[in-house]
C-alpha positions, 0 to 999 in steps of 0.5 A: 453529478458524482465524480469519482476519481482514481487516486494512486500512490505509486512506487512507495519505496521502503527498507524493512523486514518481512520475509519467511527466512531469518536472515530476511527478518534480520538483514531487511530488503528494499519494497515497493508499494503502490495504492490505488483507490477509487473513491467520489472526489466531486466535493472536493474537484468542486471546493478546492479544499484539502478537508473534502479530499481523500487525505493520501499523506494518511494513506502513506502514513499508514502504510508506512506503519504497518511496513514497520512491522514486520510479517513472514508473509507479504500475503499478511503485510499486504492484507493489514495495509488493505484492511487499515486503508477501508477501516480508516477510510470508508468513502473508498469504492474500491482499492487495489494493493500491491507489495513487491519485494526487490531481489527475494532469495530466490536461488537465482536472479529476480527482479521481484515477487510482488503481492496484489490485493482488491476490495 
């Protein structure tokens, strides 16, 4: 019988520089992401072994790559992360991404702005 599981990376913390405005594309700012991804784990829940499993240390890698580089629009950063993620990975059923950006320039006080994508 198919196990499918859901595998979440939550509240990856990263320093960068993405944002509409000069300074933000200079100064940076804090950023969380969280991943999740639904995907068959029977091979893997049955085997115990690392090679039948979704490797989610990729999954941090690439996010941190394409963090590294830098977007105006969280709306692209967000969309590179997601389209890597299935490209790299085509077992994945389905996988949610989300980017928040700490404290945006907003002109006043805001927690975050966040980001989500699904596909």
């Amino acid at each position: 019988m198919e196990q499918t599981g859901l595998i979440e990376l939550e509240e990856m913390e990263f320093y960068a520089y993405h944002g509409h405005f000069e300074e933000e594309q200079v100064v940076g700012n804090k950023f969380l992401v969280n991943i999740s991804i639904e995907t068959d784990c029977t091979k893997a829940a049955e085997s115990d072994n690392l090679n039948d499993a979704l490797d989610y240390v990729s999954i941090y890698r690439i996010t941190k790559q394409e963090m590294e580089k830098k977007s105006h629009l969280l709306e692209h950063l967000t969309k590179r992360i997601i389209d890597r993620i299935h490209n790299e990975f085509p077992q994945i059923i389905h996988s949610k991404v989300k980017v928040s950006k700490l404290n945006p320039p907003m002109g006043g006080r805001m927690e975050k702005v966040s980001v989500t994508f699904s596909r």
